[in-house]
C-alpha positions as CSV (number, residue, x, y, z in Angstrom):
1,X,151.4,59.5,69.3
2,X,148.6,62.2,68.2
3,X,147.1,64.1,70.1
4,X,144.3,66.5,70.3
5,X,146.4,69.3,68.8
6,X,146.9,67.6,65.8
7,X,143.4,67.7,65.1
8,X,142.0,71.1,66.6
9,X,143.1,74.2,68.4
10,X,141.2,75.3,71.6
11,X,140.7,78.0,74.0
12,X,139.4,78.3,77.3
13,X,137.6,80.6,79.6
14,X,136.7,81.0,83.4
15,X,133.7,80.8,84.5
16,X,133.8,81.1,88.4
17,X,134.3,77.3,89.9
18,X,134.2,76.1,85.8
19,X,136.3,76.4,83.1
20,X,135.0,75.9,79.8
21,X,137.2,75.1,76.9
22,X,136.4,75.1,73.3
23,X,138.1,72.5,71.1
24,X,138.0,73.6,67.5
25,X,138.4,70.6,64.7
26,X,140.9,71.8,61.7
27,X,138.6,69.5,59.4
28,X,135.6,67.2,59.3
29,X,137.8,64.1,59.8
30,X,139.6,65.4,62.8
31,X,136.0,66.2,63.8
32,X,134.7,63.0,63.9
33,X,138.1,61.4,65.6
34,X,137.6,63.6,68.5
35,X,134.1,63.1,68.7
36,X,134.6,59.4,69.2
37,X,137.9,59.9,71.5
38,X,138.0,63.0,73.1
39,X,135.2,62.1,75.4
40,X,133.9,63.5,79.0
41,X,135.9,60.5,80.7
42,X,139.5,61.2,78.7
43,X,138.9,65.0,79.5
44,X,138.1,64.2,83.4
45,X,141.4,62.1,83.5
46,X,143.3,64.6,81.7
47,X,142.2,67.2,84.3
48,X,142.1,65.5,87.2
49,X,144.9,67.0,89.3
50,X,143.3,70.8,88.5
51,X,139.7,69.9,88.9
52,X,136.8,67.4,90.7
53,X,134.8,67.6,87.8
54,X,132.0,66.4,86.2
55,X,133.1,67.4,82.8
56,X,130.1,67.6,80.2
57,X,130.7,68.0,76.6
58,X,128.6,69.6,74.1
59,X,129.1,68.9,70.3
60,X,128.8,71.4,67.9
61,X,128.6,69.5,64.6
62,X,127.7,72.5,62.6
63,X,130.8,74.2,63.8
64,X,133.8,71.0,63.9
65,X,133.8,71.9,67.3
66,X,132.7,71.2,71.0
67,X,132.7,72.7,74.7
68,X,133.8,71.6,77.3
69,X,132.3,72.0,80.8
70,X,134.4,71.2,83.6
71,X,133.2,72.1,86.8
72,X,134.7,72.5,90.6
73,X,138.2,73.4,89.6
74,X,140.2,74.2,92.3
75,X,141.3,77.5,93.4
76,X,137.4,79.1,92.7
77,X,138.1,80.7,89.5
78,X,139.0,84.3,88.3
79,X,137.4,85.9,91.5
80,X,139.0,83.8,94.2
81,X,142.1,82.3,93.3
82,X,146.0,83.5,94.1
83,X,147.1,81.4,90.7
84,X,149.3,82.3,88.1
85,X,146.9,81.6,85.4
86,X,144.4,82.9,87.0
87,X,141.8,83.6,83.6
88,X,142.6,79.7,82.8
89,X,144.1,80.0,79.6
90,X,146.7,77.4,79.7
91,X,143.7,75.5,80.5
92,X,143.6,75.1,76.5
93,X,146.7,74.0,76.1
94,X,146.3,71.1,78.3
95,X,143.3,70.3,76.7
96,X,145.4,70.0,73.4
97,X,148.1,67.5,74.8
98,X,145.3,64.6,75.7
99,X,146.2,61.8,73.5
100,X,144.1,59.9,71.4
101,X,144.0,56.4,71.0
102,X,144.3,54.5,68.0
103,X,147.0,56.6,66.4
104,X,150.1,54.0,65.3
105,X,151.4,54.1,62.2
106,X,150.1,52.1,59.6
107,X,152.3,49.5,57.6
């Protein structure tokens, strides 16, 4: 099954009670796959046991890219939490294991 790392790398960053991750496409194709499956409801699901959400997403067509706002994640951020990850960063890689529909093998 693909999934979003097949298509893009990412990187996230804390932002007190939000993380916001960064989802870079490799290409133009893999840019408009994610923009029609890696959407604010997959994200939400794929994040739900770290945060309450709402996630917003914000395109970046110029760049292949998009941000991703996801807000109330628990623990407070940098500035308040005792976890080990406390900047977020494996935030990305979770970001990158989110399947994508649609993805069988043709023939």
């Amino acid at each position: 099954m693909m999934t979003v790392r097949d298509l893009a790398h990412a990187r996230a960053g804390d932002k007190g009670h939000s993380v916001n991750v960064s989802v870079v496409a490799h290409d133009e194709a893999g840019y408009e796959r994610l923009l029609r499956e890696l959407t604010e409801a997959r994200v939400a699901a794929a994040f739900a046991a770290l945060a309450d959400g709402p996630v917003r997403r914000f395109p970046l067509p110029g760049l292949g890219a998009f941000n991703f706002v996801i807000e109330r994640v628990r623990g407070g951020g940098v500035t308040a939490t005792g976890a080990l990850d406390i900047h977020g960063k494996s935030l990305s890689s979770l970001m990158l294991t989110i399947p994508l529909p649609g993805n069988e093998p043709e023939g």
